[in-house]
C-alpha positions in Angstrom: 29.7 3.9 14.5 28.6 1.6 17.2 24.7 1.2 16.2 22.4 1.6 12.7 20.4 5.0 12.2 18.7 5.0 9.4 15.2 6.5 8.4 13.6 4.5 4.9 10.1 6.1 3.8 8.4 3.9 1.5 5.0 4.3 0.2 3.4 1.2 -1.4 0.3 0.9 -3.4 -1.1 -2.8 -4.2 -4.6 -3.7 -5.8 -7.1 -6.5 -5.7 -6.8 -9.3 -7.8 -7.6 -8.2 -11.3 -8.6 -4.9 -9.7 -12.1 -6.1 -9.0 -13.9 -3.2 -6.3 -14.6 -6.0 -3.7 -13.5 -4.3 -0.8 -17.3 -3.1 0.9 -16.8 0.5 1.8 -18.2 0.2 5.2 -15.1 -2.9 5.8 -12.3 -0.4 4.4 -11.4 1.2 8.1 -11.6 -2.0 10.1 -9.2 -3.1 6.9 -6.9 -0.3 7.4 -6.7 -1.0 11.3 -6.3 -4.4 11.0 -3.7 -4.1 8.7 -1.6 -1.5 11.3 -2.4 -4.1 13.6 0.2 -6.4 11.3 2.4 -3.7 11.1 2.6 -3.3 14.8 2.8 -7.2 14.9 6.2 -7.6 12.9 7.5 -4.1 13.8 6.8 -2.0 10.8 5.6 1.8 11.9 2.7 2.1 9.2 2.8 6.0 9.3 -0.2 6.2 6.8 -2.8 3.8 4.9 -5.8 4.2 2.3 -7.3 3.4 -0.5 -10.8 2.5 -2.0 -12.7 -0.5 -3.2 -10.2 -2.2 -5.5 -6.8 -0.7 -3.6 -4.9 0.5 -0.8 -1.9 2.9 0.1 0.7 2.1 2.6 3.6 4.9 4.0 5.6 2.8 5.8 9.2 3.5 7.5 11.4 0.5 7.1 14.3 -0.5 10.0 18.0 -1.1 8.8 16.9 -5.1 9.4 13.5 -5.2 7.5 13.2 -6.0 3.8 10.2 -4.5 2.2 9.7 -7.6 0.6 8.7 -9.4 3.4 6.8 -6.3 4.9 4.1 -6.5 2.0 3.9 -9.7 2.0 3.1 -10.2 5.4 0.5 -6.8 5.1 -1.0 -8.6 1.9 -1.1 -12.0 3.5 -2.7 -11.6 7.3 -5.1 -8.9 5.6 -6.3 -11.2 2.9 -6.9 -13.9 5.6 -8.9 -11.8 7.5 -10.9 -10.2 4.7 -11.9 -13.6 3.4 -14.0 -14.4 6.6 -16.2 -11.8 5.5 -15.6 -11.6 1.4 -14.8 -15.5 0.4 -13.4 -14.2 -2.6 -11.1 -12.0 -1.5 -7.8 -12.0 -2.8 -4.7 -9.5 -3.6 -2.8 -8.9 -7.1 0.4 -10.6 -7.0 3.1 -8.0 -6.9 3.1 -3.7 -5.4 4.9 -0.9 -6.0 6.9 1.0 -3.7 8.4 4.2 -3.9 11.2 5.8 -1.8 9.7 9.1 -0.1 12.0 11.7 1.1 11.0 12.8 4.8 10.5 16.4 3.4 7.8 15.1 1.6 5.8 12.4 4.3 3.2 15.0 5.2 2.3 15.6 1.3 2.1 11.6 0.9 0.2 11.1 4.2 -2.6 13.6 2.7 -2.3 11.9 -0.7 -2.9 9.0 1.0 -5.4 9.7 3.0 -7.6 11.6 0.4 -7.6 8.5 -1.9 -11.3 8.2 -2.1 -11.6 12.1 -3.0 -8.5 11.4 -5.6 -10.4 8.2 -7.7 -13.2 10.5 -8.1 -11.3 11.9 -11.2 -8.8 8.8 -12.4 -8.8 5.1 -11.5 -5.9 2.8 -10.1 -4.4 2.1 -13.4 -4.4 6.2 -14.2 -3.0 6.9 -11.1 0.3 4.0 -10.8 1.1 4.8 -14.1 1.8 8.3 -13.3 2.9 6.9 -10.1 6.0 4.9 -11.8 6.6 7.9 -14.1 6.9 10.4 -11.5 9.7 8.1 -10.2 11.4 7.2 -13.1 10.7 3.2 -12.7 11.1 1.6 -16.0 7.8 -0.8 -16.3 5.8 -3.2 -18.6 2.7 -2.0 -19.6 1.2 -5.4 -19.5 2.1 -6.6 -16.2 0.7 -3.3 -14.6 -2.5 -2.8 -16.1 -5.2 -4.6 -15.1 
């Protein structure tokens, strides 16, 4: 086969640092556009984003040449740049998680995404990526996830 086809779902969830709610809610949609400005910037298709105060959602589809690595890296970095003009403070946790997302299911994640602030109504970020990592089997640490 003379060229790459491939189609990689991943949706990634990262927090603020120490999960502190300093994203203002009236900054979280120029946040999300900036950050699929990014995306746009180094090639990613960010299919989805969300999230609330303390953090955000990504469904992103991945090329055969991108590593998702760099991908959140350079979301977490250009974003935290540009939120710190307006919150000094501002900072992201160190690591994410990403999960693979079969295309059957994009639709279901795009409206989980999308619905975060409706979701943390009922269970906060450290609820919700500990189901998160159950749901897909990922062996983890309890104290390098929580909080």
């Amino acid at each position: 086969m003379s060229h790459s086809h491939v189609l990689v779902l991943v949706h990634c969830a990262f927090s603020t640092k120490g999960r502190v709610p300093i994203i203002p809610r009236d900054k979280l949609g120029e946040l999300f556009a900036y950050m699929g400005g990014i995306a746009r910037n180094h090639g990613v298709t960010l299919l989805a984003v969300g999230g609330i105060s303390d953090h955000v959602h990504v469904l992103l589809r991945v090329s055969a040449d991108q590593s998702l690595a760099t991908i959140v890296r350079d979301l977490k970095s250009n974003s935290s740049r540009w939120m710190r003009e307006t919150v000094p403070q501002f900072s992201w946790q160190k690591g994410y998680a990403g999960f693979s997302v079969s295309p059957s299911k994009k639709l279901a994640v795009m409206r989980y995404i999308a619905r975060q602030e409706e979701h943390h109504r009922r269970k906060s970020f450290d609820e919700e990526i500990v189901e998160l990592l159950q749901a897909a089997g990922v062996e983890y640490d309890p104290r390098f996830v929580l909080g």
